[in-house]
C-alpha positions in Angstrom: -7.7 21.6 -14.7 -5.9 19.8 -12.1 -3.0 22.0 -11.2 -0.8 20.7 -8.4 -3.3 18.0 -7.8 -1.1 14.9 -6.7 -3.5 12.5 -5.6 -4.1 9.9 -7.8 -8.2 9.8 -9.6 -7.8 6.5 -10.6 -11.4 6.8 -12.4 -13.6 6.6 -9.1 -15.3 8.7 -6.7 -13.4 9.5 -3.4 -15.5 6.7 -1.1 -14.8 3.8 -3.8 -11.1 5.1 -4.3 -10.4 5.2 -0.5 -11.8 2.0 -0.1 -9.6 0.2 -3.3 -6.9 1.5 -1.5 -7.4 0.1 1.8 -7.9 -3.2 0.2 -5.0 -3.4 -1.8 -3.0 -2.2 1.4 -4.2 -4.7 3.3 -4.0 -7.9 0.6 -0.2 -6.3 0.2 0.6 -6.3 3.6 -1.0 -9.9 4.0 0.6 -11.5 1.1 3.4 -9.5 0.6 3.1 -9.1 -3.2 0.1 -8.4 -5.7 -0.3 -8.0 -9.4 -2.3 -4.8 -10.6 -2.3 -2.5 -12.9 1.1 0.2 -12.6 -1.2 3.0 -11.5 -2.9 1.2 -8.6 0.6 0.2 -7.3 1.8 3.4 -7.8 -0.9 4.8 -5.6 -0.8 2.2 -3.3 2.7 2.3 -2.6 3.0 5.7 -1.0 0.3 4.3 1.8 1.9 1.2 2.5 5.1 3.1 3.0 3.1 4.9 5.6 1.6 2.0 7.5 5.2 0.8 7.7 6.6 3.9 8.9 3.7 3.6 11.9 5.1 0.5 12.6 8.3 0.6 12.9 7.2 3.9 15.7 5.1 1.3 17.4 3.2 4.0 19.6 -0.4 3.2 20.9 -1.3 6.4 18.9 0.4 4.8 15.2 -1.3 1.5 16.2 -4.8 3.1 16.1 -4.2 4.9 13.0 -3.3 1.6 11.5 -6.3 -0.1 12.6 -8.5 2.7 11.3 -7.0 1.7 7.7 -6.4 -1.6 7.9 -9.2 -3.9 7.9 -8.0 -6.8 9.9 -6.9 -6.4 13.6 -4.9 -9.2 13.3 -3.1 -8.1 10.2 -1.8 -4.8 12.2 -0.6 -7.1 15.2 1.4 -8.9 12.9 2.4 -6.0 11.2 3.5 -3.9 14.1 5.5 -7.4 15.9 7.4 -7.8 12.7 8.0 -4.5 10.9 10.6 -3.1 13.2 13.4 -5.8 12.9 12.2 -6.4 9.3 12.6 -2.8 8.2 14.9 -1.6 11.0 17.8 -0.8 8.9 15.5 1.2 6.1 14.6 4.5 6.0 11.9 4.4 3.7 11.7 2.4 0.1 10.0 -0.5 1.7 8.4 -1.7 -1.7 9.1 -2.2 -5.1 7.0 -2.0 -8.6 8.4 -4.8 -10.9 6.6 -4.0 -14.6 5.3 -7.3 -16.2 3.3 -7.7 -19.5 0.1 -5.8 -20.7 -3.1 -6.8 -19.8 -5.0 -8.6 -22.8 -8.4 -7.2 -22.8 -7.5 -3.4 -22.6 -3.6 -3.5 -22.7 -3.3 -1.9 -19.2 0.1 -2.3 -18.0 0.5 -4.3 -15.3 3.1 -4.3 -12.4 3.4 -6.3 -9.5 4.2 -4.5 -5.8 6.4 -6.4 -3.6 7.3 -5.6 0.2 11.1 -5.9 0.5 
């Protein structure tokens, strides 16, 4: 049994499930919205909150953890130039899961993540 087990399975092994992660971090961050399925977004919401948080701190430190997650350099430049005015006022909450319709093939419910 899982007990107190909060990180998300999502039906993959650890190195595929970091790696989904990543990318759906990064296509969030770069397009500011994506449609997937309600537990992806889920998961993926609580580590774009963190990239955010690192940078709106803007040390050298945050901006190497970011670029060990992200996968493009120039995606955390842009990231850590804008963040801070954009989010200056927030304390957290900087995305939001909008449900839309089930997915046809295997009525999956699908939700699309937005950056605010």
């Amino acid at each position: 049994m899982r007990h107190a087990c909060r990180v998300p399975q999502l039906s993959k092994p650890a190195d595929q499930r970091k790696a989904l992660l990543r990318s759906l971090a990064t296509e969030l961050i770069r397009h500011g919205e994506i449609k997937t399925t309600r537990t992806r977004a889920d998961a993926v919401r609580s580590q774009v909150e963190r990239l955010i948080s690192l940078a709106k701190e803007g040390t050298l430190a945050a901006r190497r953890q970011a670029l060990g997650y992200i996968y493009d350099p120039q995606l955390v430049r842009r990231l850590f130039e804008k963040a801070p005015e954009r989010y200056a006022d927030r304390q957290g909450g900087y995305t939001r899961i909008v449900r839309t319709v089930r997915r046809r093939g295997d009525n999956a419910e699908m939700a699309v993540i937005q950056l605010l």
